[in-house]
Rosetta silent file (secondary structure, phi, psi, omega in degrees, C-alpha in Angstrom):
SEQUENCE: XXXXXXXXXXXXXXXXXXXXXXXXXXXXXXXXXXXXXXXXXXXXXXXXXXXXXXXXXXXXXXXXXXXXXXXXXXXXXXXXXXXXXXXXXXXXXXXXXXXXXXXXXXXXXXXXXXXXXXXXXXXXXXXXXXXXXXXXXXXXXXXXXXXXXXXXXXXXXXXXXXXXXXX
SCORE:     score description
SCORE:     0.000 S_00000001
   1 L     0.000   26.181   86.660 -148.669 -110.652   37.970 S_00000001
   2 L    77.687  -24.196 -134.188 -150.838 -112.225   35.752 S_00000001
   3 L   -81.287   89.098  173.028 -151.324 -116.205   34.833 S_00000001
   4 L   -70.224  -21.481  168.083 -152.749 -115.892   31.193 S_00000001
   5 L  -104.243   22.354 -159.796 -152.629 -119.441   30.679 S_00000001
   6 L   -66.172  -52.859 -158.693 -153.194 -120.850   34.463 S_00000001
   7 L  -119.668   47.578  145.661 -156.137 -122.667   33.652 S_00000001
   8 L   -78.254   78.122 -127.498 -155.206 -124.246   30.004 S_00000001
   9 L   -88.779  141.803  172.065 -154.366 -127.337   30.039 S_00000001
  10 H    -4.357  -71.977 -164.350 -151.069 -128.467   27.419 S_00000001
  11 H  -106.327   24.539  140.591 -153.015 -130.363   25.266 S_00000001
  12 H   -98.610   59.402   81.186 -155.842 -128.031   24.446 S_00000001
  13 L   -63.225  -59.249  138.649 -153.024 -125.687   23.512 S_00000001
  14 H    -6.601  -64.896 -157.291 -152.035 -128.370   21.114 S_00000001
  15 H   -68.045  -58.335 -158.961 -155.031 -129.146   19.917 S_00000001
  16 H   -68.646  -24.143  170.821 -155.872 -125.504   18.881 S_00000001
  17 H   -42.439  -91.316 -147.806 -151.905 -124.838   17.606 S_00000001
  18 H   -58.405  -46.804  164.683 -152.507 -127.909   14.971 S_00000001
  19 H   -52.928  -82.405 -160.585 -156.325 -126.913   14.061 S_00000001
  20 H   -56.880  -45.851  173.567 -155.145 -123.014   13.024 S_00000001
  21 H   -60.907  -53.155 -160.641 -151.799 -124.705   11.267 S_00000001
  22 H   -72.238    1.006  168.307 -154.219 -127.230    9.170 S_00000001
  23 H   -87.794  -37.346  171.388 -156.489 -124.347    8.207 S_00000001
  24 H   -50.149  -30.021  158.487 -153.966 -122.033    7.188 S_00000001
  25 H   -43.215  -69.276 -171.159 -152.933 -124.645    4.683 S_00000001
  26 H   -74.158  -38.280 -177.644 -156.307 -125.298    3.220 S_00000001
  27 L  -143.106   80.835 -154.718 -157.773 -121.988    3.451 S_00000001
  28 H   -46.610  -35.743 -162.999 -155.348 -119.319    4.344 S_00000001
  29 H  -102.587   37.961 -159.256 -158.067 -116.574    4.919 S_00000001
  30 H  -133.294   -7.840 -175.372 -160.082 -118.925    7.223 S_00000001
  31 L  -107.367    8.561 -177.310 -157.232 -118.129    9.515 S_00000001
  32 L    31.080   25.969  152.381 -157.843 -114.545   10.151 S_00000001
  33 L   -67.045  -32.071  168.531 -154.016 -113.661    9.268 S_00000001
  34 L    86.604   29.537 -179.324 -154.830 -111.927    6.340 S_00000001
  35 L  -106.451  137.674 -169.526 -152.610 -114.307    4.194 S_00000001
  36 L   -82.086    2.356  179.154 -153.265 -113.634    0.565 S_00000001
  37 L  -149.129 -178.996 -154.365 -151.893 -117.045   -0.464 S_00000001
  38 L   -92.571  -67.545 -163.284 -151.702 -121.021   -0.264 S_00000001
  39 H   -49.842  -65.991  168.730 -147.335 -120.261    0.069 S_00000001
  40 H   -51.661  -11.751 -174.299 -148.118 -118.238    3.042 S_00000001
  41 H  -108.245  -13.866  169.762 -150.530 -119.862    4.890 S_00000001
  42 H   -62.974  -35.242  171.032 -148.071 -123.024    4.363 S_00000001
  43 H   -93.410    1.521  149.670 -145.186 -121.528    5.990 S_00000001
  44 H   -81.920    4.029  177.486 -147.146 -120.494    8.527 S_00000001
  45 H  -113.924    5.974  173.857 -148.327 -123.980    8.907 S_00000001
  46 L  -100.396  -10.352  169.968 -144.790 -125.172    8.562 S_00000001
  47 L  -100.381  -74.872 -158.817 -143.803 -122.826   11.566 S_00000001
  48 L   -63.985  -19.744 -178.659 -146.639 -123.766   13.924 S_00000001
  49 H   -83.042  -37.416 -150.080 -145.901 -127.665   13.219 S_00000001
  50 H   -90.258   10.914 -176.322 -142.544 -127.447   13.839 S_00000001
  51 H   -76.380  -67.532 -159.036 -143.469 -125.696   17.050 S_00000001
  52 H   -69.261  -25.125 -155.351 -145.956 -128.533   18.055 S_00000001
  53 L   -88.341   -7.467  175.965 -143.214 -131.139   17.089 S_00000001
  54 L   -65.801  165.944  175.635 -140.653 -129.395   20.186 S_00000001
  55 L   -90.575  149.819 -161.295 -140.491 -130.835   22.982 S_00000001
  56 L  -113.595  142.911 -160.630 -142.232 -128.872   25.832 S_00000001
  57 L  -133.363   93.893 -154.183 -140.065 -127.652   28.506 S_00000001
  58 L   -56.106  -43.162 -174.824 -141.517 -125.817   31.389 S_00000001
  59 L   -44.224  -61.250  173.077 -137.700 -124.503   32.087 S_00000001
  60 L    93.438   32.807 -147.575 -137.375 -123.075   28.966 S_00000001
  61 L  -116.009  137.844  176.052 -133.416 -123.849   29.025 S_00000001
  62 L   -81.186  171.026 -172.707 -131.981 -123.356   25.312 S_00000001
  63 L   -70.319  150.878  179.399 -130.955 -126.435   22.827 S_00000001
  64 L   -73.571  168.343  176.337 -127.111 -127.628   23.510 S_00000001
  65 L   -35.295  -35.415 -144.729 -124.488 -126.646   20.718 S_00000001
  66 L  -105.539   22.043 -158.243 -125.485 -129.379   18.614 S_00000001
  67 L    65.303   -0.591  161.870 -129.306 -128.627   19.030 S_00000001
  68 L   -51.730  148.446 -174.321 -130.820 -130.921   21.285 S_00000001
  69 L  -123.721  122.336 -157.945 -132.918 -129.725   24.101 S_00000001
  70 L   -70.933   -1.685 -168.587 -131.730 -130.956   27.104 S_00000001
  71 L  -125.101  106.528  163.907 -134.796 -131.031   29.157 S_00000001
  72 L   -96.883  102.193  175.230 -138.452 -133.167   27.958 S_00000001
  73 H   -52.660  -28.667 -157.534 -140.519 -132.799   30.649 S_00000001
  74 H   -72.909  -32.576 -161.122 -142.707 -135.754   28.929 S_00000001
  75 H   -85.713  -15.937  164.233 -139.924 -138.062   28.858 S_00000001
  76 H   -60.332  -40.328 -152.309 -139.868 -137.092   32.884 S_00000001
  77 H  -111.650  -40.676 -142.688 -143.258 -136.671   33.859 S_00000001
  78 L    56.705 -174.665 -135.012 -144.946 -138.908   30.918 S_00000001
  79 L   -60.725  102.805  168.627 -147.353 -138.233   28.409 S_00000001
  80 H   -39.998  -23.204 -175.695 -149.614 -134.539   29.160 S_00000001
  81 H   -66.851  -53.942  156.763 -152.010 -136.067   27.429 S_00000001
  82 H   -28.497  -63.370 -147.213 -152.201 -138.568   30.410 S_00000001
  83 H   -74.951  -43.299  174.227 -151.745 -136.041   33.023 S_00000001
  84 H   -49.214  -59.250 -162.601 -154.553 -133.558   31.275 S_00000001
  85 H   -62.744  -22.915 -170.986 -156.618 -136.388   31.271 S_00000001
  86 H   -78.956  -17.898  164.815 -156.271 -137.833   35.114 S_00000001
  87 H   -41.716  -71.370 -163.010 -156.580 -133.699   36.139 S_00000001
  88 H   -48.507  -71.557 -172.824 -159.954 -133.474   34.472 S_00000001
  89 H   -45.965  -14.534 -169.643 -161.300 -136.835   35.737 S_00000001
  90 H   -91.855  -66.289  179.321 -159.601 -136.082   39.529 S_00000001
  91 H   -35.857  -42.391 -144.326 -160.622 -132.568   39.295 S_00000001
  92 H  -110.776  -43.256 -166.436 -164.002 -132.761   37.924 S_00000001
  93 H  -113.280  -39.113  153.269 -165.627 -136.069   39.267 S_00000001
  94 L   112.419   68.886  171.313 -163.067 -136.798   42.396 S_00000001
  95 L   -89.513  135.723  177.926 -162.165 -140.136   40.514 S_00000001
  96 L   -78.743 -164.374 -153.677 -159.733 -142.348   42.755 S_00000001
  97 H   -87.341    5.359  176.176 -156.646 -143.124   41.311 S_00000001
  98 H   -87.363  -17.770  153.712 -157.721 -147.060   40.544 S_00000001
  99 H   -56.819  -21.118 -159.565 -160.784 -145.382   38.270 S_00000001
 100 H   -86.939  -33.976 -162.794 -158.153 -143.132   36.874 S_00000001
 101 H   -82.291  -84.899  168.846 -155.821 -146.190   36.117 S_00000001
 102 H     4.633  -93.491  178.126 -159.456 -147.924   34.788 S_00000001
 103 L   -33.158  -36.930 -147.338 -160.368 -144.602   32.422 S_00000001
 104 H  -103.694  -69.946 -171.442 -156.897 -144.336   31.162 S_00000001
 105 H   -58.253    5.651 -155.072 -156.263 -147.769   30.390 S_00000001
 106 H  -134.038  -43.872 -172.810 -159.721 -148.244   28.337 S_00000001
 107 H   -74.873  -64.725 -155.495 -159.113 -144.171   26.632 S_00000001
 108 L  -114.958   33.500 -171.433 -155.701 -144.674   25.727 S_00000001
 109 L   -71.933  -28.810 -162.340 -155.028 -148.804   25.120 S_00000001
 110 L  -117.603   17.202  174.356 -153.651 -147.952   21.654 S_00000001
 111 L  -127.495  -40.885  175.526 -151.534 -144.817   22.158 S_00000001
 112 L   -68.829   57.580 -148.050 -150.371 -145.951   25.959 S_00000001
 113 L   -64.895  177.060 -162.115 -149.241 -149.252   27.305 S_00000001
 114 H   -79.242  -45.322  169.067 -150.373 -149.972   30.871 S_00000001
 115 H   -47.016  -55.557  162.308 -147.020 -149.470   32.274 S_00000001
 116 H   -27.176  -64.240 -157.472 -147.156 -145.978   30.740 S_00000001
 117 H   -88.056  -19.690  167.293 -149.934 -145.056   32.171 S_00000001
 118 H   -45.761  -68.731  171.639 -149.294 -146.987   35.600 S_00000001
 119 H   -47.817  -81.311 -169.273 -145.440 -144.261   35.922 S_00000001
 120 H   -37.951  -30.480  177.713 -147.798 -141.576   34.965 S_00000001
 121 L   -78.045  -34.351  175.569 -150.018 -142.108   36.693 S_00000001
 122 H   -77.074  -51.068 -162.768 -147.730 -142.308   40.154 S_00000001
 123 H   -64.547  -29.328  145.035 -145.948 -139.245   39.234 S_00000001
 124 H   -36.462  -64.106  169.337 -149.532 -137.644   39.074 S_00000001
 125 H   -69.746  -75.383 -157.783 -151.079 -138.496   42.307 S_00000001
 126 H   -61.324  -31.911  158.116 -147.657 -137.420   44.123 S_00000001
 127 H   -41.501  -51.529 -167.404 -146.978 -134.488   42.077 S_00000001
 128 H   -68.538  -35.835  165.936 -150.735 -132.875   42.396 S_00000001
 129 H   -51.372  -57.694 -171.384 -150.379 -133.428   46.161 S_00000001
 130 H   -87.648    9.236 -176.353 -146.987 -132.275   46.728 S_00000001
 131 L  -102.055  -13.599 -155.960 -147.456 -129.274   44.164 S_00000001
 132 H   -36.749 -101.551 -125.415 -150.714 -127.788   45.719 S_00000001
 133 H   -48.012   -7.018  152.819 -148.854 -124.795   47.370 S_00000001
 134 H  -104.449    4.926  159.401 -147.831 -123.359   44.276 S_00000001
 135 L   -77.526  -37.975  165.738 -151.275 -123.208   42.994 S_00000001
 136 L   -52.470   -3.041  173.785 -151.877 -121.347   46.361 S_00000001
 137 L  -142.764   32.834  160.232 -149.908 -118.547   45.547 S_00000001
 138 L   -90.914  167.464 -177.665 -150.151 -118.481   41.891 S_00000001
 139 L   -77.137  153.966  160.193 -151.686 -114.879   40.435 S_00000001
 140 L   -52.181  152.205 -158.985 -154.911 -114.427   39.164 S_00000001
 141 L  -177.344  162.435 -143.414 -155.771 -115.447   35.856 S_00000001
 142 L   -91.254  177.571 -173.095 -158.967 -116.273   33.734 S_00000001
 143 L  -125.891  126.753 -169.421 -160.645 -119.097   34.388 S_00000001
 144 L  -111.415  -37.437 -178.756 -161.442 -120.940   30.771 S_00000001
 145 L  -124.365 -139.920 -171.421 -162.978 -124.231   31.155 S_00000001
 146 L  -113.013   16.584  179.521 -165.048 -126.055   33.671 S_00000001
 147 L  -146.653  104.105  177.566 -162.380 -127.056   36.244 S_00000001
 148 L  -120.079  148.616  167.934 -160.215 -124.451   37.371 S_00000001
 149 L   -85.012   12.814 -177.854 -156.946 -124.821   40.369 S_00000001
 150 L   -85.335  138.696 -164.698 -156.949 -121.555   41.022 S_00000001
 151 L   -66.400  -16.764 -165.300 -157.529 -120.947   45.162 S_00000001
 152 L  -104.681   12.654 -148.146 -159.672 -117.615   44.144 S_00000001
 153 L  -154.020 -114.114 -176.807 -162.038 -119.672   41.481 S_00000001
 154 L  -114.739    1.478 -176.281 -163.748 -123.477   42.221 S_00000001
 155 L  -110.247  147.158  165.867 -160.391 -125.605   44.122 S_00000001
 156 L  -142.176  131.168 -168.195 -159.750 -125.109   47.766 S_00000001
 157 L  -155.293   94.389 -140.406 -157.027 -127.591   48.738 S_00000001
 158 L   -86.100  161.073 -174.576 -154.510 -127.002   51.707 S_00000001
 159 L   -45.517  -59.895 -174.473 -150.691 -126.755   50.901 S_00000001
 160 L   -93.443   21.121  137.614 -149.804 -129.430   53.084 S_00000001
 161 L     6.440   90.575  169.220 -152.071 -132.034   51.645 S_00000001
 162 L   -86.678  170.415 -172.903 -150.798 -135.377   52.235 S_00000001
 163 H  -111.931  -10.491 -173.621 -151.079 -137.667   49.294 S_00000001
 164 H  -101.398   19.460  168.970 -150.330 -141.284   51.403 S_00000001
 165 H  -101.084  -54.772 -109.851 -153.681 -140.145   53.482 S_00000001
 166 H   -99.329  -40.485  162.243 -155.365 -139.426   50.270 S_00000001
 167 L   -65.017    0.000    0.000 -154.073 -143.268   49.088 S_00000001
């Protein structure tokens, strides 16, 4: 009971996956594994990529016979990268969601098209609204950066939150 990762968002878990694979390439011992060689710190950087290249699946439901994983959340949800980012700005500065559309579309015009981030953007606002109540009763867990959802830490937010008041 638990949450070791509650307040980590996807794509700083990313980030730091893909830094510790490219050092294990270049400098194997720089990686505090203890690998005595270039071959070893490659296949470990050949494991952790092919890690970062799955698709991330909250479910956790295994690949079909042929190896496909039936569930993307991203292709669902859109991009985490998006999601991370309208959290922090929502979270941190209490941006509405046409700054959020604003920020996003000016951060991410070359990875994002505006429709992306427009879907993502919906599925955001109504999710974080209509999700509160399982941050209220998630367990305790550390608090790691400068914005944490946990009800015991810096958010207080009621359950039943509507999101077309909040709109």
């Amino acid at each position: 009971m638990y949450a070791v990762n509650c307040d980590i968002p996807k794509t700083l878990v990313r980030h730091i996956v893909r830094w510790y694979a490219d050092r294990a390439v270049r400098n194997p011992s720089e990686t505090g594994a203890h690998l005595e060689t270039r071959e070893k710190g490659a296949a470990l950087a050949s494991i952790l990529k092919d890690i970062l290249d799955t698709p991330v699946s909250p479910e956790l439901l295994p690949a079909d016979s042929s190896g496909q994983i039936a569930q993307k959340t991203e292709s669902i949800l859109g991009a985490y990268e998006l999601h991370d980012f309208f959290l922090y700005h929502f979270a941190k500065y209490g941006a509405s969601p046409e700054k959020l559309r604003y920020l996003a579309k000016y951060a991410f015009a070359n990875r994002h098209s505006d429709e992306e981030i427009d879907k993502a953007l919906a599925v955001f606002i109504r999710r974080f609204f209509t999700q509160q109540f399982k941050r209220s009763c998630i367990p305790d867990g550390p608090k790691v950066g400068t914005i944490s959802l946990s009800p015991r830490a810096d958010w207080r937010m009621p359950s039943d939150a509507s999101v077309s008041d909040w709109l």
